[in-house]
C-alpha positions as CSV (number, residue, x, y, z in Angstrom):
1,X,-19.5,2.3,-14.4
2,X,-23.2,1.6,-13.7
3,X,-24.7,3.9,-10.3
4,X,-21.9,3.9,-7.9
5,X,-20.5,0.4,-9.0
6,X,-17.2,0.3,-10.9
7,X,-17.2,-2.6,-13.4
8,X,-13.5,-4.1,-14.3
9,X,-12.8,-7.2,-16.4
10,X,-9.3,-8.6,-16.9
11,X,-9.0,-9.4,-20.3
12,X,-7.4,-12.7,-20.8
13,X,-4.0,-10.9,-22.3
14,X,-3.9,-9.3,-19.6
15,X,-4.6,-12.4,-17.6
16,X,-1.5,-13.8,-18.8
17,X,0.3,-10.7,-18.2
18,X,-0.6,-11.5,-14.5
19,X,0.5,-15.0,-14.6
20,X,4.0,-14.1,-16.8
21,X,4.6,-11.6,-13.8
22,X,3.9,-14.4,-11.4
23,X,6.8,-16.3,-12.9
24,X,9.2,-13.6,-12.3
25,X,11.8,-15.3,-9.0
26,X,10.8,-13.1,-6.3
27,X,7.3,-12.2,-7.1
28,X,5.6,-13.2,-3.8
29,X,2.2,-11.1,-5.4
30,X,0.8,-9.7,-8.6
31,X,-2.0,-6.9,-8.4
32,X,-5.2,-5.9,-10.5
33,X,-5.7,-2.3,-9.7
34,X,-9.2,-0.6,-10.5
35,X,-8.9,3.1,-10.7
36,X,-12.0,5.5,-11.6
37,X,-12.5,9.5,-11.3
38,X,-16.1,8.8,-10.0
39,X,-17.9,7.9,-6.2
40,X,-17.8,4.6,-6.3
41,X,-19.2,2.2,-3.5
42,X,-19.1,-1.1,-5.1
43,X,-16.8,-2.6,-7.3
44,X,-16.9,-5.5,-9.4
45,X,-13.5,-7.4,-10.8
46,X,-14.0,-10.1,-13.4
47,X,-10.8,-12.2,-13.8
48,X,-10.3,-15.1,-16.0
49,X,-10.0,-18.3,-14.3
50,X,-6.4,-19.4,-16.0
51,X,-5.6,-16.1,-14.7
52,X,-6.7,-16.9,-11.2
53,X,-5.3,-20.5,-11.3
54,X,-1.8,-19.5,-12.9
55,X,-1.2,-17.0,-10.0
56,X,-1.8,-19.4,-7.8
57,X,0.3,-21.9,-9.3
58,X,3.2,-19.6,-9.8
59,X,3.1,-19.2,-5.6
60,X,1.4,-15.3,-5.8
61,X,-0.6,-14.1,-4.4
62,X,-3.3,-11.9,-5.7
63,X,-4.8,-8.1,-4.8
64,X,-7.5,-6.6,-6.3
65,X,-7.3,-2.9,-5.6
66,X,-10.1,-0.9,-6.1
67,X,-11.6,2.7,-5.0
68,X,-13.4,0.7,-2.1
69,X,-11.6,-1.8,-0.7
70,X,-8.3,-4.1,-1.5
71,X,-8.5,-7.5,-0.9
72,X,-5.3,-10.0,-1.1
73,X,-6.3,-13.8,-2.2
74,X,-3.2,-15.8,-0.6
75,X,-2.0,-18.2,-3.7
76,X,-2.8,-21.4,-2.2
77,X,-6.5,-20.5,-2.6
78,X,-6.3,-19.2,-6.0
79,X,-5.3,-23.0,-7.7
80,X,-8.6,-24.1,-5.8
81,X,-10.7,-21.0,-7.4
82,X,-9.4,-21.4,-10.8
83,X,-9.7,-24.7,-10.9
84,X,-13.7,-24.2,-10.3
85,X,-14.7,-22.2,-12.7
């Protein structure tokens, strides 16, 4: 937490937690949720780019919940932003 900006970072365990659950038959979407007790009014997710790319590749899609906003990646963009970085 720095000011009112929540700082999260997806370690890359838990990266491939996100992926493994991506596997899963059914799983149409894994989620990274960011959860603080303070005012926040900017968040800040850092993800590791397997991460993003093996979601994608896996078909899921991705949501990043946080105290300000949730926002859903649809999987056939993550392969392109994994791929990238």
């Amino acid at each position: 937490m720095s000011g009112s900006t929540a700082n999260a970072t997806v370690s890359s365990s838990q990266g491939s937690g996100l992926v493994e659950a991506a596997k899963n038959p059914g799983t149409s979407e894994v989620t990274v949720k960011v959860e603080t007790d303070e005012d926040v009014t900017e968040a800040n997710v850092t993800l590791p780019a397997s991460a993003v790319k093996g979601v994608g590749d896996n078909k899921a899609d991705l949501t990043i919940t946080t105290p300000v906003a949730d926002v859903t990646l649809p999987s056939e963009a993550l392969t392109g932003l994994g791929s990238g970085a």
